[in-house]
C-alpha positions in Angstrom: 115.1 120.8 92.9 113.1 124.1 92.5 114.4 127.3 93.0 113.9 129.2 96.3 112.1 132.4 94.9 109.0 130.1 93.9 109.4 128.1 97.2 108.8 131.7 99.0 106.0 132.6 97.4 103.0 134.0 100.1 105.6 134.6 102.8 106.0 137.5 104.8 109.1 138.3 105.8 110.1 140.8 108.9 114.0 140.8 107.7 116.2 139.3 104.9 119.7 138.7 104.6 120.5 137.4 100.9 118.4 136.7 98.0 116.2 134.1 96.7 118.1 133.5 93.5 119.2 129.6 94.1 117.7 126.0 93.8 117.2 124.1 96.6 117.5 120.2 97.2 114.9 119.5 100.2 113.1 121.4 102.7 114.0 120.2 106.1 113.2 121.2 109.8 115.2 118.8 111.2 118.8 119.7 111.5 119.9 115.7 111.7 118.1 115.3 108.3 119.9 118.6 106.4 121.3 117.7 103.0 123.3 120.0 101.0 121.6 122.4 99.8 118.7 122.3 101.6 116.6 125.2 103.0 116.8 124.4 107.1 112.8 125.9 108.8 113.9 126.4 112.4 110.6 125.4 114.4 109.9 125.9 118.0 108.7 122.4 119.2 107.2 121.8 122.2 110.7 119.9 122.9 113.0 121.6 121.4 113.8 124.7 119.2 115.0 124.8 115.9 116.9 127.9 116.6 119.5 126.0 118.2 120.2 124.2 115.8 120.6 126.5 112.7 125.0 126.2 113.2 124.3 122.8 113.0 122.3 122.7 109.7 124.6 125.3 108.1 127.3 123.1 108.6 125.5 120.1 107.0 124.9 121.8 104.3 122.1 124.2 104.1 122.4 127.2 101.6 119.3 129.2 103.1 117.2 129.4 106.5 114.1 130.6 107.3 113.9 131.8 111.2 111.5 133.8 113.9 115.4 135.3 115.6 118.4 136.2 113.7 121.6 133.7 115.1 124.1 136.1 116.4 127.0 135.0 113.3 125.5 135.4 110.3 127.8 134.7 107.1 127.2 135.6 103.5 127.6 132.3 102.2 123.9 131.2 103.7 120.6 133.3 102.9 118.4 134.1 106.2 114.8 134.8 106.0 113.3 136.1 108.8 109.3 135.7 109.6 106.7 136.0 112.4 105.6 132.4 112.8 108.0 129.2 111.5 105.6 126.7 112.1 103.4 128.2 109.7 106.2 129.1 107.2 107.3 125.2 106.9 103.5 124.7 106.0 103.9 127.4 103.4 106.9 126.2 101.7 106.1 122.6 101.9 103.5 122.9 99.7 105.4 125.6 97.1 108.2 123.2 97.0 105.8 120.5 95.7 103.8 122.3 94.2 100.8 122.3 96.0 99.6 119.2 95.5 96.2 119.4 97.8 95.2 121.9 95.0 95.1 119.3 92.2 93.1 116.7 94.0 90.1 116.8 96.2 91.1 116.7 100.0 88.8 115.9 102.6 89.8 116.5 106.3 88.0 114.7 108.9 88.2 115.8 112.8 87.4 114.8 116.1 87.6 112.9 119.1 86.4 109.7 117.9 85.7 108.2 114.6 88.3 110.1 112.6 89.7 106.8 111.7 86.7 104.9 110.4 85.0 107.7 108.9 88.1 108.6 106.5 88.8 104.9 106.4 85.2 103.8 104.8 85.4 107.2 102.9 88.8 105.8 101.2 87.2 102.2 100.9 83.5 103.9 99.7 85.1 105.9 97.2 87.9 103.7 95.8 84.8 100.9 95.4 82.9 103.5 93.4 85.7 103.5 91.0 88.2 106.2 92.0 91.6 106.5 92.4 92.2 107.6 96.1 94.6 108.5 98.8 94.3 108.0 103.1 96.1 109.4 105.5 95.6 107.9 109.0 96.4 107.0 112.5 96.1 103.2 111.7 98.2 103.6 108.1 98.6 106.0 105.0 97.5 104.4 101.5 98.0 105.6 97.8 95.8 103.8 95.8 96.2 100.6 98.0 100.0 100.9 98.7 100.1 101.0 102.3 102.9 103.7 103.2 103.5 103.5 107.3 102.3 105.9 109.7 103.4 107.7 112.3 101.6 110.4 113.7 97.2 110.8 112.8 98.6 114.1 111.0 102.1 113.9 109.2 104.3 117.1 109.4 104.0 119.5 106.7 107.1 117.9 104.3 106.0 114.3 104.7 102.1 115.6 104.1 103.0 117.2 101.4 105.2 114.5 99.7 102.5 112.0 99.9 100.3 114.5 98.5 101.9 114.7 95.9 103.3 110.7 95.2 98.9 110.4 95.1 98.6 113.1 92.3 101.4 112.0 90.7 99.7 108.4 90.7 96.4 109.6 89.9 94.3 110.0 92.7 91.5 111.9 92.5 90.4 112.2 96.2 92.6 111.9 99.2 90.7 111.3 102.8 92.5 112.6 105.9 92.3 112.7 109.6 93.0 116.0 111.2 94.4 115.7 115.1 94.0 118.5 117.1 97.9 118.8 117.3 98.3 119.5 114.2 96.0 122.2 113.3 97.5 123.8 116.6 101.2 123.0 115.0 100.2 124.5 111.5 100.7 121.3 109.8 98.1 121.8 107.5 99.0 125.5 106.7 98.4 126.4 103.0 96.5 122.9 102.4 93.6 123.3 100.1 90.4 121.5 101.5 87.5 120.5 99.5 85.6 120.0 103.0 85.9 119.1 106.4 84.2 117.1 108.5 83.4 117.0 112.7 82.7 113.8 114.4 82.4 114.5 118.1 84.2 116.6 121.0 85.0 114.7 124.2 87.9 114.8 126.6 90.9 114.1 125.9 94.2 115.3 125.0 94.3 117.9 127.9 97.8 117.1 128.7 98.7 119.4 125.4 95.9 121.5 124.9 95.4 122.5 129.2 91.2 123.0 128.8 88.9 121.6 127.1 88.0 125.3 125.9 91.1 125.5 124.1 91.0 121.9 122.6 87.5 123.1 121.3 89.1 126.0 119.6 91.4 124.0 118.1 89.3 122.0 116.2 87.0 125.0 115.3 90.2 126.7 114.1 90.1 124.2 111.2 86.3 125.1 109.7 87.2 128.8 110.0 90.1 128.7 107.8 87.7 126.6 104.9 87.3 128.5 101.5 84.4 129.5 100.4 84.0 127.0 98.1 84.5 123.9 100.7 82.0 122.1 102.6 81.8 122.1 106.6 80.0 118.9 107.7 79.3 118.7 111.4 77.4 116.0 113.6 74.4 118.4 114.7 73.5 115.9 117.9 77.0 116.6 119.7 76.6 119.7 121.6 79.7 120.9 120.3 78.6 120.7 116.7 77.3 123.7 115.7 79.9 125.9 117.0 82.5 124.9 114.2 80.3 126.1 111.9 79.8 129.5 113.8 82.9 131.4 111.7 83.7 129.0 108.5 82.7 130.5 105.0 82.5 127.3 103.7 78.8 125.7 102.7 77.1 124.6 106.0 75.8 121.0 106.4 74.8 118.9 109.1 74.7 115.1 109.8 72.7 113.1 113.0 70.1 110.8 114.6 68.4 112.2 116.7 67.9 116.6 116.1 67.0 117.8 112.8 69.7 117.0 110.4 70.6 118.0 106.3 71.3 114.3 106.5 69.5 112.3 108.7 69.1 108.3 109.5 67.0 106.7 112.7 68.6 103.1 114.1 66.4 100.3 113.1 68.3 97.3 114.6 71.7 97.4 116.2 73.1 93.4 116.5 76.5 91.9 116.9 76.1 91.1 112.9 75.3 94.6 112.0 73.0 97.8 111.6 70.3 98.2 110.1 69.3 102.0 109.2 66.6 103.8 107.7 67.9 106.9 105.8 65.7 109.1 103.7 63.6 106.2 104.1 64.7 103.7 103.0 66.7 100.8 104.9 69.7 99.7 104.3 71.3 96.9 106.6 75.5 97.6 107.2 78.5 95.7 108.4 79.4 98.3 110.8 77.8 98.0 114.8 76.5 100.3 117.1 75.2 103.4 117.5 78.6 105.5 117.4 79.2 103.3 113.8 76.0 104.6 112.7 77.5 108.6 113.6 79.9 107.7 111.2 78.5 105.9 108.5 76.0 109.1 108.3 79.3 111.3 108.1 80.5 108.9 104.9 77.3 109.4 104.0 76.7 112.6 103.6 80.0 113.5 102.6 79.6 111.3 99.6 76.5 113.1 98.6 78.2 116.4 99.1 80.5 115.5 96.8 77.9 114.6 94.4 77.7 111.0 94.5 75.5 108.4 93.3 72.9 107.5 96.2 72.5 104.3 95.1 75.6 103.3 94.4 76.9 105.2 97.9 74.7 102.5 100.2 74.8 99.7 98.1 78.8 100.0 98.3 78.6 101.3 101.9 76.7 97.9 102.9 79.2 95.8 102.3 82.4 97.2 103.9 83.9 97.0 106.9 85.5 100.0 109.2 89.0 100.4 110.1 91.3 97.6 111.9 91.2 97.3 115.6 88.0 99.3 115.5 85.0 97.1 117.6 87.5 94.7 115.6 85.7 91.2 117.0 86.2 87.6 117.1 84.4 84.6 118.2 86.2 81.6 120.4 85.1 77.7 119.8 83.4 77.7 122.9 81.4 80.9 122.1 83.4 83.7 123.8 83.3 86.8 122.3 86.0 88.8 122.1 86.6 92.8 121.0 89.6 94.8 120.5 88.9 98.0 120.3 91.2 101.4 119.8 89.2 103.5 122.6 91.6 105.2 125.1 89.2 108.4 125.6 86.5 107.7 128.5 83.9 108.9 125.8 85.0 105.9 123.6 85.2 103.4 125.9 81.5 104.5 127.1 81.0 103.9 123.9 82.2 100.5 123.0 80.8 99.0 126.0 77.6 100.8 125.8 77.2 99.4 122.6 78.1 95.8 123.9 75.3 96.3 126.1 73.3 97.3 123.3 73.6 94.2 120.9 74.6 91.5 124.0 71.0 89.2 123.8 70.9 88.3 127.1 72.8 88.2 130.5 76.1 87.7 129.1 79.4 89.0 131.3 81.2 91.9 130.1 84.7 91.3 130.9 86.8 94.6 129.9 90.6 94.6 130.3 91.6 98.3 130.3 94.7 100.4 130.5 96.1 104.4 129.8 98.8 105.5 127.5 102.0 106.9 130.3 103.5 110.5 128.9 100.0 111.4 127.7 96.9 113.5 129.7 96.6 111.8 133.4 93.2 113.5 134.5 91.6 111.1 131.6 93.1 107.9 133.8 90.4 107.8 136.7 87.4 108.8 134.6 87.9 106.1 132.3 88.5 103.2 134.8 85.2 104.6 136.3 83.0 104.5 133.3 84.4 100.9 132.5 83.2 99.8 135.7 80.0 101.3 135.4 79.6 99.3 131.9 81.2 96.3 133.2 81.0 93.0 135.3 84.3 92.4 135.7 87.2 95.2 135.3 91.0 94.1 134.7 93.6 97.1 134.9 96.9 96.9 133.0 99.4 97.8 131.0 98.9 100.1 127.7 102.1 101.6 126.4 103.4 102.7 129.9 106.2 105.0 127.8 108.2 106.6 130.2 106.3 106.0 133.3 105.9 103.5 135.5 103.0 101.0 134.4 102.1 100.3 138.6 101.2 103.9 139.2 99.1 104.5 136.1 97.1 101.9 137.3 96.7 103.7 140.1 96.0 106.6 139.2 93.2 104.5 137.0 91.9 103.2 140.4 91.5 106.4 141.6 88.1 106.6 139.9 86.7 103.8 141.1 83.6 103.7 143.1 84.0 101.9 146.7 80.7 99.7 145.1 83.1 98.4 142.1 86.1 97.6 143.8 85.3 94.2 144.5 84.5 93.6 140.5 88.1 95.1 139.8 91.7 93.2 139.6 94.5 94.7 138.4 97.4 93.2 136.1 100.8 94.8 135.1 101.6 92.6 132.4 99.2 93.0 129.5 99.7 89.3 127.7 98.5 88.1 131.2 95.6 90.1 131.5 94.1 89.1 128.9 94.5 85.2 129.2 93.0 86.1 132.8 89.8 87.8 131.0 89.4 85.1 128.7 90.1 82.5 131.5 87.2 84.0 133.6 84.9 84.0 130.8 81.9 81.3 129.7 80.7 80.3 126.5 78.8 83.3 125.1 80.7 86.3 128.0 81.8 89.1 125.8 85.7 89.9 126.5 86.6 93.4 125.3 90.2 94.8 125.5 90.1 98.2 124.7 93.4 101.0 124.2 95.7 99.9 121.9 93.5 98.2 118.8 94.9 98.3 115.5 99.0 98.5 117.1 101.5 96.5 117.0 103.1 96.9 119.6 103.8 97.9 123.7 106.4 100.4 124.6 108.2 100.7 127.7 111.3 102.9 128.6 111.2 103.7 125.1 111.5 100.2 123.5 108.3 99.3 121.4 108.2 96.0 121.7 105.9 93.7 119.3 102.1 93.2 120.7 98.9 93.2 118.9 95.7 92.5 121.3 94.4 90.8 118.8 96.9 88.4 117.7 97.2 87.9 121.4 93.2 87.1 121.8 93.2 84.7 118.6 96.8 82.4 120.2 94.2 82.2 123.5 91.2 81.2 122.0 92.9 78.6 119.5 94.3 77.3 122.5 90.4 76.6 123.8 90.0 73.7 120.6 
């Protein structure tokens, strides 16, 4: 319980009805989830508005509500605080109702296209191995300490962000890692988080069914380095030709990462195998766990971010060496007979060039590529055709399927994936509705030493159609195959 005056603190308010003099049990912006005495946040979604739903709260149980539009009944027995933006008022009050907890630890937001994942994932792993206590909070699962906490969106809302925040200072943490999706620093779910520093990966497309141009998914991302404090670090990845604009307008100290242009931290690839990387950085070389030339992007981003925070080199690669990234990330496993099979998260075209490419990369010889490939349904459909194209282009043999088809028909997704597809590929194609058979069809048409890589889902658990998730992990489903090949 805190009281509501403290919980208002930094808001401005266009109109009140009522006074702040009461404590309040939860903050809520869901109107199913009101308790009594709750303050009820009424947040235009992208679905639905919270406005309509303010009768509904009240009458669960909430004593005060914060809202852009005054309801046309308004009663004395509930408070009504009236201000510009709601979304950005939840963020507000989150935090004061916990007590801002990202100001008592050290929070570090990573953001990006690809590689949010593994870079806060080995920044978690780094740091905990270094001897701290830390916090994660990402797409594949959140962590306090090593309690695994589910996960359900790459960015929590503001309430559940700020509750774990604070269950990780309240155990101790020192650091907490984070990914930062696009969404939500478009949603204001990390309004009035303190960040320590941020970090850019990479800009490629994806997520234009939300954000309509890539011009305004590029703003959302830079929105994030231009609200850093002074005191913060902006790291970005100086060889994506995006990276230097989220630094144009932060405050924050200015660092860059790369391989290839001049960098604050720079490493150059020595040798890129199926069993690892080796890197030279600052000149000396240092062999990691990790493939691929994407992997060594984000190991330089764990990297440097470790030094920024003032780190022990030393102990920074020599701990760095000997982990592994995130789950269903180039996640690989090797049949009796030799085949070689990847499950990988990629669902961008950018990622899935970059898995294969890097396939092609470490592969020693003539080895097939056989990719099985499918797109997300409710989610950006110009992404479908491009991505079906590069994977042919990277590819012997191409099997179209299933992802989670959500609401849409699985059929037409495929073909809308086919769409892409060069006349000169077609023959090299096949395409599968049912995901469990396409991939006993991939690892069917292999031979000993063919490289099978199903990319899309990677580290989930599951399929879902017409809104039923349904229990199906890729790799699970690639092990049951290849035991069957004793």
């Amino acid at each position: 319980m805190r009281y509501l005056s403290d919980i208002l603190e930094g808001l401005a308010f266009t109109e009140l009805h009522g006074s702040a003099d009461m404590e309040i049990s939860a903050i809520v912006f869901d109107s199913r989830k009101v308790v009594p005495g709750a303050l009820f946040v009424a947040v235009r979604g992208t679905q639905v508005d919270g406005h309509d739903y303010i009768d509904q709260a009240v009458s669960s149980g909430a004593v005060a509500v914060i809202c852009e539009d005054l309801p046309a009944h308004v009663t004395g027995e509930v408070d009504f605080f009236m201000v510009a933006d709601t979304s950005i008022a939840l963020g507000t009050v989150a935090a004061n109702f916990y007590d801002n907890p990202s100001k008592k630890l050290k929070l570090v937001g990573v953001t990006g296209t690809n590689g949010k994942t593994t870079i806060a994932t080995l920044l978690y792993k780094l740091f905990r191995d270094l001897g701290y206590k830390c916090g994660l909070l990402s797409t594949v699962e959140n962590q306090i300490n090593g309690e695994v906490v589910a996960a359900t969106h790459t960015t929590p809302d503001p309430v559940v962000l700020n509750m774990l925040l604070d269950e990780m200072v309240a155990k101790g943490c020192d650091y907490c890692f984070m990914e930062v999706s696009s969404h939500a620093i478009v949603q204001h779910r990390i309004a009035d988080l303190k960040f320590t520093g941020a970090i850019f990966s990479n800009l490629t497309h994806d997520h234009l069914d939300y954000h309509k141009t890539f011009d305004s998914y590029l703003k959302a991302k830079k929105a994030f380095f231009d609200g850093l404090p002074k005191n913060a670090f902006a790291l970005t990845n100086v060889d994506d030709k995006n990276g230097m604009v989220m630094l144009q307008n932060t405050q924050a100290h200015k660092k860059s990462y790369g391989l290839k242009n001049m960098a604050d931290y720079k490493a150059r690839i020595v040798e890129n195998q199926f069993s690892g990387l080796l890197l030279n950085i600052d000149n000396e070389e240092v062999w990691f766990k990790l493939v691929g030339t994407f992997n060594a992007y984000n190991l330089m981003a764990v990297y440097a971010t470790a030094m920024l925070l003032e780190q022990d080199r030393g102990k920074v690669l020599t701990s760095l060496s000997k982990l592994t990234g995130a789950r269903g990330r180039f996640d690989y496993v090797i049949a009796p007979n030799g085949i070689i099979g990847i499950v990988d998260y990629a669902h961008s075209p950018d990622a899935v060039q970059n898995i294969l490419s890097t396939v092609h990369d470490v592969r020693k010889g003539k080895e097939k590529v056989i990719t099985v490939l499918g797109c997300g349904g409710d989610r950006d459909k110009t992404k479908r055709p491009i991505m079906a194209k590069v994977a042919c282009e990277w590819s012997d043999k191409v099997i179209f399927t299933s992802d989670n088809p959500r609401s849409e028909d699985p059929a037409q997704i495929i073909k809308d994936m086919e769409e892409g597809v060069d006349p000169a590929f077609k023959r090299h194609t096949m395409s599968i509705v049912d995901r469990r058979e396409a991939i006993k069809v991939a690892c069917n048409l292999a031979q000993p030493g063919d490289i099978v890589v199903i990319a899309g889902k990677g580290h989930e658990k599951y399929q879902e159609i017409k809104g039923v998730r349904n229990h199906f992990d890729d790799k699970e489903e690639l092990m049951a195959i290849f035991n069957q090949m004793n």
